[in-house]
N, C-alpha and C positions, 0 to 999 in steps of 0.2 A: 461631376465636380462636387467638393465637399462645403458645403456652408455652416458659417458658426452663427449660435442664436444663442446670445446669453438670456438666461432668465432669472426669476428671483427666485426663491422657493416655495412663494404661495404671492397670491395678486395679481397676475400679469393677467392683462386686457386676451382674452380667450381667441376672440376673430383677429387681434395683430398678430397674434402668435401662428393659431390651426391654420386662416388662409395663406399665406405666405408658403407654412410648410407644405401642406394640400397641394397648391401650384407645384411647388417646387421637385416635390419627391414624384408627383404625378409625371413631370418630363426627364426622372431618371436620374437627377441630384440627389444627395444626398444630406440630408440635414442635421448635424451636431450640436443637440443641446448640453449648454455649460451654464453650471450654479457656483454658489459659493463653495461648497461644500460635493465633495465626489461622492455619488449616488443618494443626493436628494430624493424626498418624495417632492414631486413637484406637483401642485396645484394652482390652477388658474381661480380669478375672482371669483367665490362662487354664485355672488349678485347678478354678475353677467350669464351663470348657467339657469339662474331663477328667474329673471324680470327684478329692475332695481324698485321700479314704484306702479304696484299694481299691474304685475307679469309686464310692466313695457321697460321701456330703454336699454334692456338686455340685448346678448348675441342673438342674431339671425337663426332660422332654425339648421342652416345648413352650416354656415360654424360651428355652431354646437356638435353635427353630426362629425367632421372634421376633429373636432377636438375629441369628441370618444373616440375614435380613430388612433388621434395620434397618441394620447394617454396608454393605447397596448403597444406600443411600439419601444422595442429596446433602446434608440438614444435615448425616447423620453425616460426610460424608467431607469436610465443608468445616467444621469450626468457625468459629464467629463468635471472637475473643480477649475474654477479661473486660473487660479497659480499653478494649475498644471500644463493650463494650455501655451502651445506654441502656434503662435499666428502665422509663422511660414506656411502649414502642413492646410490650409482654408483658402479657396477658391474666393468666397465671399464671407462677408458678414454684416446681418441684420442684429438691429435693436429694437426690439417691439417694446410698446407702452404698456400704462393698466393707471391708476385711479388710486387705489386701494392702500391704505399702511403696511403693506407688506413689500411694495415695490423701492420702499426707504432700503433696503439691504441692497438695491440694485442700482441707486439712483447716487447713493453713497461710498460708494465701492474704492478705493483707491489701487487697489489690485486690479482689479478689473480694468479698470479707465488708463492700468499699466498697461494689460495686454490691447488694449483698442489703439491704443497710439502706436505701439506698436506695429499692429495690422493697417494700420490708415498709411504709415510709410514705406505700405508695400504698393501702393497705388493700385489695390484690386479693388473690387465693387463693394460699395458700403451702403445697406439703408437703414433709414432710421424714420419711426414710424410715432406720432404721439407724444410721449414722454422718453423715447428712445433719444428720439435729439436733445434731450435735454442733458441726458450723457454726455453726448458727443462736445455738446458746447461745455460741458465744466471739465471734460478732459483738454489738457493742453498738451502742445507742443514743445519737446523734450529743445530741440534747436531754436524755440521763438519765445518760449513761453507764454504765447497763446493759445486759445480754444484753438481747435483743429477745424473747426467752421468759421473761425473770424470774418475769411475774408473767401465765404462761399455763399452762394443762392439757397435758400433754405425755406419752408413751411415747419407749422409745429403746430401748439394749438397754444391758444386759441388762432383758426383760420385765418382771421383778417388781418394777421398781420403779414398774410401774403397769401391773396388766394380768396375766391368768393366765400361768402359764407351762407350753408347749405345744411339741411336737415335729411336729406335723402339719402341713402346709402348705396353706393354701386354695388352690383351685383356679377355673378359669375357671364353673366351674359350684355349687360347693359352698362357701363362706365361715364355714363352722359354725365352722373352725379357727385364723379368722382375727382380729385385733385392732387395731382404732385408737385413736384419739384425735381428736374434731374439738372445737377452742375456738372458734370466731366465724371467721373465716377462716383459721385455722391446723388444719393436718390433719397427723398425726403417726404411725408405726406403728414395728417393731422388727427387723424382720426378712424375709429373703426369701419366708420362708411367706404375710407378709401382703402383698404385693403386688397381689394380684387385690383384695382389697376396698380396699385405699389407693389403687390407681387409679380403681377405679369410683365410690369418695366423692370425689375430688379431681372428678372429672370431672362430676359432680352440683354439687360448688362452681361448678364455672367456669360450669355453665346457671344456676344461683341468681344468679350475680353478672351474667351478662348482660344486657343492656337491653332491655326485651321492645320485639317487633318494630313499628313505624309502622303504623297502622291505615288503612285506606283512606277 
């Protein structure tokens, strides 16, 4: 199955972005990065590859390895451009967060936020991770003209405004410390911490929503 991950062309939160795709392409998905611009060079925060304050609050060392990974990989290094995409041709699509002044070309986007509504009334698997929801809530609905989360269950950040609030990051193995949100096919989390369990729920969506196989 094909998933769309719009990004920006430099800022985006490094572990929202690598985990998800890691997960994803590790169980045979396929993952299509889209920027504003067709074959961006794309880079992630690169705070989050250094340590933001005295080597801490940076990615994990195994996102980091994830994202050197996925930085050799031809979606990454060819984006597809927003206004070219067509959200029929997308099994799924995530919106990863980031922090950083460079995530305003992403966060801003009226083309873009054309093609997520789009895709949102296809009723396939949607997550939104950070300041990815933040997206989703300033895009609206073309028949309501509301946010397309109006009137859905959601997380973002800051945490408490659903959801414990926690300093611990879940990990490929252990999720005790992590937090989401899933509405009906909308899947929502807060923060880099919970990336390993918003990939592995998103990626549980996409088998849910898949056609089970022809029978002989």
């Amino acid at each position: 199955m094909r998933v769309l991950m719009p990004v920006p062309d430099r800022d985006f939160d490094v572990t929202e972005v690598a985990v998800p795709w890691h997960v994803l392409t590790a169980a045979g998905h396929e993952v299509v990065f889209a920027s504003e611009r067709a074959g961006a060079s794309l880079t992630g925060d690169p705070k989050l590859l250094t340590g933001v304050i005295f080597g801490q609050l940076g990615a994990e060392p195994e996102p980091r390895q994830f994202y050197r990974e996925m930085t050799g990989t031809a979606p990454f290094q060819s984006p597809i451009a927003w206004a070219d995409l067509r959200p029929d041709q997308y099994d799924g699509l995530i919106l990863p967060g980031g922090h950083a002044p460079g995530m305003r070309q992403y966060l801003d986007n009226s083309v873009l936020r054309d093609k997520i509504a789009k895709f949102w009334a296809l009723h396939r698997p949607v997550g939104a991770i950070c300041h990815g929801v933040l997206v989703l809530a300033r895009t609206l609905d073309p028949m309501t003209g509301r946010s397309l989360i109006a009137d859905r269950r959601t997380t973002c950040l800051p945490r408490y405004l659903e959801g414990p609030i926690a300093i611990t990051r879940g990990t490929t193995t252990d999720s005790r410390p992590a937090f989401v949100v899933e509405d009906g096919n909308y899947l929502s989390a807060s923060w880099p911490g919970d990336a390993y369990l918003f990939a592995r729920k998103f990626l549980a969506l996409l088998d849910r929503d898949q056609p089970p196989s022809p029978t002989a």
